[in-house]
C-alpha positions as CSV (number, residue, x, y, z in Angstrom):
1,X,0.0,0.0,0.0
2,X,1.4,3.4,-1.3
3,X,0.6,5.4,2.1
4,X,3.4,8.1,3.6
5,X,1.8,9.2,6.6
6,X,0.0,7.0,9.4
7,X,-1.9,8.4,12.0
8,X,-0.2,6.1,15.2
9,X,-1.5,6.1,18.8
10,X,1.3,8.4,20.0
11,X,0.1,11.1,17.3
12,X,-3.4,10.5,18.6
13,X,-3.1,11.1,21.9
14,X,-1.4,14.3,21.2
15,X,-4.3,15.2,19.1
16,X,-6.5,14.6,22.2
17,X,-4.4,16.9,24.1
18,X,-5.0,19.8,21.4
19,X,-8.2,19.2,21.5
20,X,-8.7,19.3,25.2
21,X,-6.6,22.0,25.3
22,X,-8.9,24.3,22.9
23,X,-12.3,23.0,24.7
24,X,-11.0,23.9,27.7
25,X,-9.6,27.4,27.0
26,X,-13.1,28.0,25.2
27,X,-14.6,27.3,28.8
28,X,-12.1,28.8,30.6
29,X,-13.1,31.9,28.6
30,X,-16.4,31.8,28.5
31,X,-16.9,30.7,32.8
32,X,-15.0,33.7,33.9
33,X,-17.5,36.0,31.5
34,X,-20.6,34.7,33.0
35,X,-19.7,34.7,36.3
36,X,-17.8,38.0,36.2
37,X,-14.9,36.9,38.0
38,X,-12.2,38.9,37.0
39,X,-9.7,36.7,38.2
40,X,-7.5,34.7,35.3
41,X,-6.9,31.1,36.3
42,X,-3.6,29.9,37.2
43,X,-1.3,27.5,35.0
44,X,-1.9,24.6,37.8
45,X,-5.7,25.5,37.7
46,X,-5.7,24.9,33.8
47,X,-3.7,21.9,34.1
48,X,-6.1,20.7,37.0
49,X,-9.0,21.5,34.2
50,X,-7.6,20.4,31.7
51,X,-6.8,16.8,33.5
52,X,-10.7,16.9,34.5
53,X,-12.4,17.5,30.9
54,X,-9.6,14.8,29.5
55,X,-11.1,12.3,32.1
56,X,-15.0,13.4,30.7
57,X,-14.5,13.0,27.0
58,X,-14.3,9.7,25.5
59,X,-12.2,9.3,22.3
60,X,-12.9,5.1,21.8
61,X,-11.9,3.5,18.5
62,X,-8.5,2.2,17.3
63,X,-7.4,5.6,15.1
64,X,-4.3,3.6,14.2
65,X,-6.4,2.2,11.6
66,X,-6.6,5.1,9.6
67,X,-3.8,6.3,7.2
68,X,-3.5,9.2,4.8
69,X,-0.9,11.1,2.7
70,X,-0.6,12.3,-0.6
71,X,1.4,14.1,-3.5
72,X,1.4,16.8,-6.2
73,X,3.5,18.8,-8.7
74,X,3.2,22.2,-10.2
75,X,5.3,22.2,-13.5
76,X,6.1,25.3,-16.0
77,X,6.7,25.1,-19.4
78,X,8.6,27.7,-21.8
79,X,8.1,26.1,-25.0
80,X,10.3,27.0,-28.2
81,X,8.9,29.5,-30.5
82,X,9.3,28.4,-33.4
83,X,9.3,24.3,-34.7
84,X,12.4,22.3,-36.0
85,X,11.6,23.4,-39.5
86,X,11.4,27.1,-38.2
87,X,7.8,27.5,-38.4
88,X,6.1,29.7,-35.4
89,X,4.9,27.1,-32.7
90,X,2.3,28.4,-31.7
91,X,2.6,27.7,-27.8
92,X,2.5,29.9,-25.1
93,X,4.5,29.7,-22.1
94,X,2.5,28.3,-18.7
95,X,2.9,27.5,-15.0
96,X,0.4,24.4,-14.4
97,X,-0.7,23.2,-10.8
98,X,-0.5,20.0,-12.9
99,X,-2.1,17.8,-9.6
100,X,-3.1,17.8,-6.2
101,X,-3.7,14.2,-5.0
102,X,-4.7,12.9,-1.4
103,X,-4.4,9.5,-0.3
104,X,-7.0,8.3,1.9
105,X,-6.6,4.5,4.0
106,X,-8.5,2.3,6.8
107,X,-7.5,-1.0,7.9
108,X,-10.6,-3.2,9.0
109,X,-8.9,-5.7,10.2
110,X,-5.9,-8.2,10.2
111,X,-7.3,-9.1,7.0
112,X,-9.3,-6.4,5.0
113,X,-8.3,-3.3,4.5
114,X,-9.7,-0.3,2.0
115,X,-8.1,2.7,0.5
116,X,-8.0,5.5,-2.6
117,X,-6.4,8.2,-3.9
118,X,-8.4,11.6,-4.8
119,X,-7.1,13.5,-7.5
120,X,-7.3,17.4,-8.5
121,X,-5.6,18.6,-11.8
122,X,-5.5,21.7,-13.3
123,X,-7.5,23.1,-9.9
124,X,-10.5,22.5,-11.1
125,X,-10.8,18.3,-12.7
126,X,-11.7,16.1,-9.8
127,X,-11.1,12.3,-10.1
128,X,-10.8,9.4,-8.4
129,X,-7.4,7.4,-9.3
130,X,-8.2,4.1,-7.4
131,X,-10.5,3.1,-4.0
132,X,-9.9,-0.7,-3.6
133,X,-10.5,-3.7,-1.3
134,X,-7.8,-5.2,-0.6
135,X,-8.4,-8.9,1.0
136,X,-4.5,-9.8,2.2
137,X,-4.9,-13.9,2.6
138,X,-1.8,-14.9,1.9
139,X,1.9,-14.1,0.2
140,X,1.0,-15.9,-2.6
141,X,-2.4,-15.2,-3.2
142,X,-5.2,-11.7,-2.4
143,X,-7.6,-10.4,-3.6
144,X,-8.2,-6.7,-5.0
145,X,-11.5,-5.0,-6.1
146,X,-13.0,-1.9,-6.8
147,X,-11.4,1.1,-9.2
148,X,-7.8,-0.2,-9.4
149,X,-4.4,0.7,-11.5
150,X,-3.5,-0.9,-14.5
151,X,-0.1,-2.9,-13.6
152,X,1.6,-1.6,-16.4
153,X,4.6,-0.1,-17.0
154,X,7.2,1.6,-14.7
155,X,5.1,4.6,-14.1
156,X,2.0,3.8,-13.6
157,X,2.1,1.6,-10.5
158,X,3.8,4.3,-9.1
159,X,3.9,7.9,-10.3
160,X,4.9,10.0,-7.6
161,X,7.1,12.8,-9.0
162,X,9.6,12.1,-5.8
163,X,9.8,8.6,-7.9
164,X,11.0,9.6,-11.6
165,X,13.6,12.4,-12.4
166,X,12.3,14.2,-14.9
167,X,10.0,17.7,-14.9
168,X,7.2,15.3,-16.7
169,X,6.7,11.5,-17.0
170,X,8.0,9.9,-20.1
171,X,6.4,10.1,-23.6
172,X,5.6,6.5,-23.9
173,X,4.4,5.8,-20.9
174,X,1.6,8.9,-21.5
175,X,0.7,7.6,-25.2
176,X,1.0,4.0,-25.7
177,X,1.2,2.9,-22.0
178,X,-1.5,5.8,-20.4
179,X,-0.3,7.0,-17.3
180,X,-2.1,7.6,-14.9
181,X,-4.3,4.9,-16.7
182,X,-7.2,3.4,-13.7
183,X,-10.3,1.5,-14.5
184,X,-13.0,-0.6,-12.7
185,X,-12.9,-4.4,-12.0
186,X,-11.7,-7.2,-9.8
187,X,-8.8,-9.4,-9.5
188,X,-5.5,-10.8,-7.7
189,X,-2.2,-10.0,-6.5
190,X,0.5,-11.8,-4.8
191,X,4.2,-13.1,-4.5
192,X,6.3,-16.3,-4.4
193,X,10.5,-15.7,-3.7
194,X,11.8,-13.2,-6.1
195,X,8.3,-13.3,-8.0
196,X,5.5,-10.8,-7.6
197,X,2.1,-10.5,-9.7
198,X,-1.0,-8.9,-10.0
199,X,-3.8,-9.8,-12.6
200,X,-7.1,-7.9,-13.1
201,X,-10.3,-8.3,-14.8
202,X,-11.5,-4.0,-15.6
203,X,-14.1,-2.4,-18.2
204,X,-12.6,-2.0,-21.3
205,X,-11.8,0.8,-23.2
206,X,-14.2,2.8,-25.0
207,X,-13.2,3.3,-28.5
208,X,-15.2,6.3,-29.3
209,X,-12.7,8.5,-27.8
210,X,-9.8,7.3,-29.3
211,X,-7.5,9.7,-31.6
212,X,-4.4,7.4,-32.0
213,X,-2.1,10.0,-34.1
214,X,-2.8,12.6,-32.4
215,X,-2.7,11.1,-28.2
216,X,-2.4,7.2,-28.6
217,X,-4.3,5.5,-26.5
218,X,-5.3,8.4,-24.1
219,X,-8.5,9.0,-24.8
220,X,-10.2,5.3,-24.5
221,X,-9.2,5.5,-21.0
222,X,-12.8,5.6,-18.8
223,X,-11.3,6.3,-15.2
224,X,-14.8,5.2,-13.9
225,X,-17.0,7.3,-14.5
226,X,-20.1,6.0,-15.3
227,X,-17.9,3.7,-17.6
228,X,-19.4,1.7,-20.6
229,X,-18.9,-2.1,-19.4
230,X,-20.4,-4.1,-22.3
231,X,-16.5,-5.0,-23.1
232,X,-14.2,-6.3,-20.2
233,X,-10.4,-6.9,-20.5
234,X,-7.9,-8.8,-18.7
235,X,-4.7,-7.2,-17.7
236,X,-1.5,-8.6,-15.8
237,X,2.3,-8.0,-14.6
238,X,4.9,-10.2,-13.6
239,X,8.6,-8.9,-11.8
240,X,11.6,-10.9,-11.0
241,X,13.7,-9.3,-8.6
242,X,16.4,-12.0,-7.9
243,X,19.6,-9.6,-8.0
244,X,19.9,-6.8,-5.3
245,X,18.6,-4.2,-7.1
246,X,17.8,-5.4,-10.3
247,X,13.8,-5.6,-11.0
248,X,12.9,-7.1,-14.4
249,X,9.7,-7.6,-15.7
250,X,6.4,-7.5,-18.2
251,X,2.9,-6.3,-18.6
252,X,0.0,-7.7,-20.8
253,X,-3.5,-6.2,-21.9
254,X,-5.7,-7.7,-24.2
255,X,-9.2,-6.3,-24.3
256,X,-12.4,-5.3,-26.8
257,X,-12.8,-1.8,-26.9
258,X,-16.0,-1.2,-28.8
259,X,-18.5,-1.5,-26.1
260,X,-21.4,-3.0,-27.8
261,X,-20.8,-0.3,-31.5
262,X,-22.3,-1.8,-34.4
263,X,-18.9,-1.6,-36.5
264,X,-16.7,-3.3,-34.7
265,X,-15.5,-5.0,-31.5
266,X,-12.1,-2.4,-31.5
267,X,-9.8,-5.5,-30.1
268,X,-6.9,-4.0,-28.1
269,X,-3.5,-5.6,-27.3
270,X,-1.0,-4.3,-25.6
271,X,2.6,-5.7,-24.2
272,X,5.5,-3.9,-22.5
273,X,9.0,-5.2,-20.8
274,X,10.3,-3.0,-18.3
275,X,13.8,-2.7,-16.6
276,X,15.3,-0.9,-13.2
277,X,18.8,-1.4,-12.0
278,X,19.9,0.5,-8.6
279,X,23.6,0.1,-7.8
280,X,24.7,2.6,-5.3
281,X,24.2,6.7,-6.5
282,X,23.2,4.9,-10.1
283,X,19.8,4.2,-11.3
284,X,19.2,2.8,-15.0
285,X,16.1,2.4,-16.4
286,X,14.4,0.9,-20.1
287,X,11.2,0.2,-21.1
288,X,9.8,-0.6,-24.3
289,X,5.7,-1.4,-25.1
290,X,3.6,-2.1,-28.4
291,X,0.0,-1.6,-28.6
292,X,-2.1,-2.6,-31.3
293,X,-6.2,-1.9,-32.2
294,X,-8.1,-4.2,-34.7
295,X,-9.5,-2.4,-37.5
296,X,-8.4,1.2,-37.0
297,X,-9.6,2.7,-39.8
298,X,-12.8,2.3,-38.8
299,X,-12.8,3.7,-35.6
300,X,-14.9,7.2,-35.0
301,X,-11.5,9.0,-35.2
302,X,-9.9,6.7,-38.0
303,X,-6.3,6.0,-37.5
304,X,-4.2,4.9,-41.1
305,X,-2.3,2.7,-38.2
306,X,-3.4,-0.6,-36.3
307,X,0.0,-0.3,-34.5
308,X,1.2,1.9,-31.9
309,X,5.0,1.1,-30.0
310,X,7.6,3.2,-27.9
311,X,10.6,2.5,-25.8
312,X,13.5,4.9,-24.0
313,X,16.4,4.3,-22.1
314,X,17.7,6.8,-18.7
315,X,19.9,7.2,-16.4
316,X,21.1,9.3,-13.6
317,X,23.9,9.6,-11.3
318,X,23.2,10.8,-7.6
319,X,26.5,13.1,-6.9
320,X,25.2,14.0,-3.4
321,X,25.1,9.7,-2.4
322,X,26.5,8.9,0.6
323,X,26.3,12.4,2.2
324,X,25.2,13.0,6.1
325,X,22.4,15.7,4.9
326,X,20.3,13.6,3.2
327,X,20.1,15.3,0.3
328,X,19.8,14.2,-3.5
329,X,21.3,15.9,-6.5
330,X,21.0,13.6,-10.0
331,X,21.9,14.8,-13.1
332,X,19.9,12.8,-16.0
333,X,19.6,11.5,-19.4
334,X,16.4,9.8,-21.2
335,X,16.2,8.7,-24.8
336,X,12.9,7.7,-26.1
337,X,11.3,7.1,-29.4
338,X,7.9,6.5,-30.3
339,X,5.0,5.7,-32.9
340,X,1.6,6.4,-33.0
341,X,1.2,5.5,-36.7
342,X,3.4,2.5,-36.9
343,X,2.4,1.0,-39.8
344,X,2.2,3.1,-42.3
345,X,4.4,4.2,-44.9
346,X,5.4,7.4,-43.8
347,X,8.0,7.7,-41.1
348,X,6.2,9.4,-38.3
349,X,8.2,8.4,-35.4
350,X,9.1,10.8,-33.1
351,X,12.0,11.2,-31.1
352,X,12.7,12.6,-27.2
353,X,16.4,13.8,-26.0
354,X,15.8,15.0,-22.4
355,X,18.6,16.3,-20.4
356,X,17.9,17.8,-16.6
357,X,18.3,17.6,-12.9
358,X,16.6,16.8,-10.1
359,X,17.4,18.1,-6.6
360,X,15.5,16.8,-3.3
361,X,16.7,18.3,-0.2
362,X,15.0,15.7,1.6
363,X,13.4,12.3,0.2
364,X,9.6,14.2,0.2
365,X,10.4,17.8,-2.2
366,X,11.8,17.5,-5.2
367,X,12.9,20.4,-8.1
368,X,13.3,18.8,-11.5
369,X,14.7,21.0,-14.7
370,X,15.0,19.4,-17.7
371,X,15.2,20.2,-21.5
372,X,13.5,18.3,-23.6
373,X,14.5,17.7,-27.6
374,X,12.0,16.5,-29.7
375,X,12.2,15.6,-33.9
376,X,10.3,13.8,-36.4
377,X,10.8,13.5,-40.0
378,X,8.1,16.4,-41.2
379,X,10.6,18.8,-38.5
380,X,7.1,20.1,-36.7
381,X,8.1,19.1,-32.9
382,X,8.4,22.0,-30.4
383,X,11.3,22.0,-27.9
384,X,10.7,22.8,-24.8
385,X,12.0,23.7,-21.0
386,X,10.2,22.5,-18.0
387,X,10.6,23.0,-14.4
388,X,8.5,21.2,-11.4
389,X,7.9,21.5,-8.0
390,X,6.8,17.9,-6.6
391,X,6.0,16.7,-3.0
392,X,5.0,13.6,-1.5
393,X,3.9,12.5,1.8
């Protein structure tokens, strides 16, 4: 469970205090008034009142059972004026409270526990990311239901910016894999020695909103709401983590996607390999995915493309490892290339250079710069310089 901050019985009774601290200071004010005594109580009379009103109220309930936290980032963005081919861009610089998201937890029991994750972007979108029952049996085998994540990708499963260098999250994993990418369903999770797994059965994409050249596979995603679930799709992930610090492992997604449309049943598969190795201040990572979707051209957006793939390599080099302060300083590089119009004849692959920084003066805050090159064949790509403020908790 991805929670930073749980409420403990120490915190608690601390809480109580504040609290019987400000009720009692209320009456303290308020009994001196009515009676018009004009004396002022002294400190051992508050404490003596104070002990007294703590011994009246009656806080019952394990609170240790509730957890919260969250995260967020605001980025900005100074775009290029002008494209490769020296055409005006067309983009305005902006400073964007990209998300505010809040973690909310309670533990029933040894056994069943619930919690979510409430999302606001852009100050004024509301969502819910995932609110799941989680069922913890055994090692090997749980059970998960509700609005959950899709286990794809490196991102997805977790996509705090105190978790990724760079100002925003990579290309591919916002086009073919779509980050943050939740839907509604039921399924499993569990591991075995170096193994781990999840598998899910979800709603479907809806293929109406699909505009593969232009955002990939973006806008099938249904994030719950109200979502069409004449088509289901079964998703799954397994990592091998034998090696201290190596994590290898893959993601599948095979699905329909036309929820119950008359000219087709929009069949979507999608498969990705994914890569981390952590040895000391070094941290490497590569991912690559493919996506495909039956009979593309006849979708209501029509795509000249069934095929859709992407992969990038980074790394980054913590010069500030193995400092007292517990700071963070990591100098990057990403490379990534993708294709939202695979196969057709034309090359419309387009390429990512990004070269930044990030800087956490403690493992929570994090300030990310990076530049980010972009190219394609038709030279129409905008270049651009972003810079993030990101928190977790």
């Amino acid at each position: 469970m991805r929670m930073r901050l749980i409420i403990n019985k120490l915190e608690f009774e601390i809480m109580k205090k504040n609290t019987f601290l400000f009720l009692t200071s209320a009456a303290l004010l308020a009994g001196p008034l009515s009676a018009q005594d004009p004396q002022t109580p002294s400190n051992e009379e508050l404490a003596r009142r104070i002990d007294m009103l703590g011994e009246r109220i009656d806080f019952s309930g394990n609170h240790s059972q509730f957890s919260f936290g969250g995260y967020g980032e605001a980025t900005y963005r100074n775009w290029s004026s002008k494209t490769d081919g020296g055409a005006p861009s067309g983009k305005d610089s902006e400073f964007d409270l990209h998300r505010v998201v809040f973690y909310f937890g309670y533990q029933f029991d040894d056994v069943w526990s619930f919690s979510s994750e409430i999302e606001y972007e852009h100050t004024d979108e509301l969502s819910v990311e995932f609110a799941q029952i989680d069922g913890n049996f055994t090692n090997e085998l749980n059970f998960r239901g509700g609005h959950v994540l899709i286990p794809m990708g490196l991102i997805n499963p977790i996509h705090e910016p105190t978790t990724f260098f760079s100002a925003r999250r990579p290309l591919v994993e916002r086009y073919i894999l779509p980050s943050t990418w939740h839907e509604s369903g039921v399924g499993t999770f569990g591991a075995s020695g170096d193994f781990s797994w999840e598998a899910y059965i979800v709603n479907g994409f809806d293929a109406s909103g699909f505009d593969l050249a232009d955002s990939g596979l973006r806008g099938g995603r249904q994030g719950g709401d109200k979502s069409l679930a004449d088509d289901f799709a079964l998703t799954g992930r397994l990592d091998w983590r034998g090696v201290d610090g190596l994590l290898l492992g893959g993601s599948f997604y095979q699905g329909d996607s036309g929820q119950n449309s008359s000219t087709s049943d929009f069949g979507v598969t999608i498969t990705e390999l994914h890569a981390q190795y952590d040895h000391g201040p070094m941290r490497l990572r590569a991912l690559w995915a493919d996506a495909s979707i039956d009979e593309a051209d006849m979708l209501p957006t029509p795509s000249a493309s069934d095929d859709l793939s992407g992969w990038y390599l980074e790394g980054g080099y913590d010069v500030f490892a193995g400092s007292d302060n517990g700071q963070s300083l990591t100098p990057f590089v990403r490379y990534e290339q993708y294709d939202l119009q695979e196969s057709t004849n034309a090359d419309t692959a387009v390429t990512a250079m990004v070269v930044g920084v990030a800087y956490q003066p403690q493992q929570n805050v994090t300030f990310k710069l990076d530049y980010m090159d972009l190219g394609n064949e038709a030279d129409t790509q905008v270049d651009v310089v972003e810079f993030t403020i990101g928190w977790s908790f």
